[in-house]
C-alpha distance (Angstrom), angle and dihedral (degrees) to the residues before:
residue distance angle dihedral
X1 . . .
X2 3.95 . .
X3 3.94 114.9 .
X4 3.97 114.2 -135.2
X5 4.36 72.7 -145.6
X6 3.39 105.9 86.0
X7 3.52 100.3 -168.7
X8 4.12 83.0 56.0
X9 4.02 89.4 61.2
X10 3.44 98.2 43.5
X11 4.12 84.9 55.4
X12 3.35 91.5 47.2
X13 3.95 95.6 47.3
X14 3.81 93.7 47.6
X15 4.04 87.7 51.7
X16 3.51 86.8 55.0
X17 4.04 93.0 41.2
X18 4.06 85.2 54.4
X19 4.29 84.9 64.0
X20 3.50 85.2 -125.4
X21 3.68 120.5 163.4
X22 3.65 89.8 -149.5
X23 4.06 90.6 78.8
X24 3.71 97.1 76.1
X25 3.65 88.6 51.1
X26 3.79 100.0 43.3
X27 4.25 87.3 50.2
X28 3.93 92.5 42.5
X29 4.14 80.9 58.5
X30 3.73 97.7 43.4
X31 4.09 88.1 52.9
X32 3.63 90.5 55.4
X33 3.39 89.1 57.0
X34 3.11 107.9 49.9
X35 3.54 95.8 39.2
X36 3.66 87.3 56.6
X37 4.30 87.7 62.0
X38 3.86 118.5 5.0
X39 3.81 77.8 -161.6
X40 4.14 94.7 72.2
X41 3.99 109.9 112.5
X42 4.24 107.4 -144.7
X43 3.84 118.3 -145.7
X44 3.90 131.0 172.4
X45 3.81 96.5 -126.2
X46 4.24 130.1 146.7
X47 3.97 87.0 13.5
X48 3.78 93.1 -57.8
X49 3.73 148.7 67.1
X50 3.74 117.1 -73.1
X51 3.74 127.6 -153.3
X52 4.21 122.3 -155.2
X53 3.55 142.5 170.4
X54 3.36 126.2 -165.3
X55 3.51 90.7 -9.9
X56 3.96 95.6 -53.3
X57 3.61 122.3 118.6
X58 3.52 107.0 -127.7
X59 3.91 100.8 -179.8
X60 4.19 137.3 -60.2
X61 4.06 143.5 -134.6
X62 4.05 109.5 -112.3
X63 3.33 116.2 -173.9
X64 4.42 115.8 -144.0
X65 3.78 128.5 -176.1
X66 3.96 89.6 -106.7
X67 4.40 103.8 27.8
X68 3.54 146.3 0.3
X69 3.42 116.8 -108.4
X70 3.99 124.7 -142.8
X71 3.98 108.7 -164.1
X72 3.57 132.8 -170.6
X73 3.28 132.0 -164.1
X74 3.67 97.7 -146.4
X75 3.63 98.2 33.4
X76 3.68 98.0 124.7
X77 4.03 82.3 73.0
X78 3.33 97.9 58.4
X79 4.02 128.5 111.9
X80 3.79 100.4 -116.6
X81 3.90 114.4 168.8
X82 3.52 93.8 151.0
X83 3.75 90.3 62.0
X84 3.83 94.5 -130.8
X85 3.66 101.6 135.4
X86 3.88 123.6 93.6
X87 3.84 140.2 -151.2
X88 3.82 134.7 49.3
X89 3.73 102.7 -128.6
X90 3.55 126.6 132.9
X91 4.16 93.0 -94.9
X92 3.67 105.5 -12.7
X93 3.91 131.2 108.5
X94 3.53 139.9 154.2
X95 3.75 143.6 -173.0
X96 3.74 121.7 -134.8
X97 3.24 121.2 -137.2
X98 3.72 115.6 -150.3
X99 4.14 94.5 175.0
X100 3.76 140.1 -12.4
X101 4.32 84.2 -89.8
X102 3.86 81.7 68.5
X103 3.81 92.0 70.0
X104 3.74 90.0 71.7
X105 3.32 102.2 22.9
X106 3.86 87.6 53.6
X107 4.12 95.2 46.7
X108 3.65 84.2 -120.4
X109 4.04 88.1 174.1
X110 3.79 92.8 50.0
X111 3.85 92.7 50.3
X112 4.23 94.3 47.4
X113 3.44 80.7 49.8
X114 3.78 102.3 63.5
X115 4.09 81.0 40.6
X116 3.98 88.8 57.7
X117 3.62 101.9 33.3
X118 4.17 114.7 35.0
């Protein structure tokens, strides 16, 4: 799916440019996303893709050399029995994605979710 961001296509076509596998993963992601609220605003910001609403970060896409990572800004308030959240900062958490199994796995819906809906 085409951004109305620019700078978010052009980092999504030079992932894709690199042959990296990752891609496919990183855009399978963004969907959920943004087919979780059509009201998200993307950004390339921090070396990743950035998610908003209202003018509220609500979490990004990084890409590593080993994993994706999915953060959230408010992930520390998130319901989280299965343990699948990372990080020990004051709000912060993120996922890590290891491969594109992950995003089921992981519950990636259920945790963009509680990002999108508090």
């Amino acid at each position: 799916m085409k951004s109305s961001n620019e700078k978010v296509n052009e980092f999504l076509h030079d992932i894709k440019n690199t042959g990296s596998e990752k891609w496919a993963t990183v855009e399978e992601i963004r969907n959920i996303f943004l087919d979780e609220n059509s009201m998200l605003e993307e950004g390339v910001k921090y070396g990743g893709i950035i998610f908003s609403l209202s003018g509220d970060l609500i979490g990004g896409i990084f890409l590593y050399k080993a994993h994706i990572s999915i953060e959230f800004s408010n992930g520390a308030n998130f319901k989280d029995d299965d343990g699948f959240l990372e990080g020990k900062g004051k709000k912060r958490r993120h996922l890590k994605i290891l491969d594109k199994n992950d995003i089921k796995n992981k519950k990636i819906h259920y945790y963009i979710g509680q990002a999108l809906n508090p």
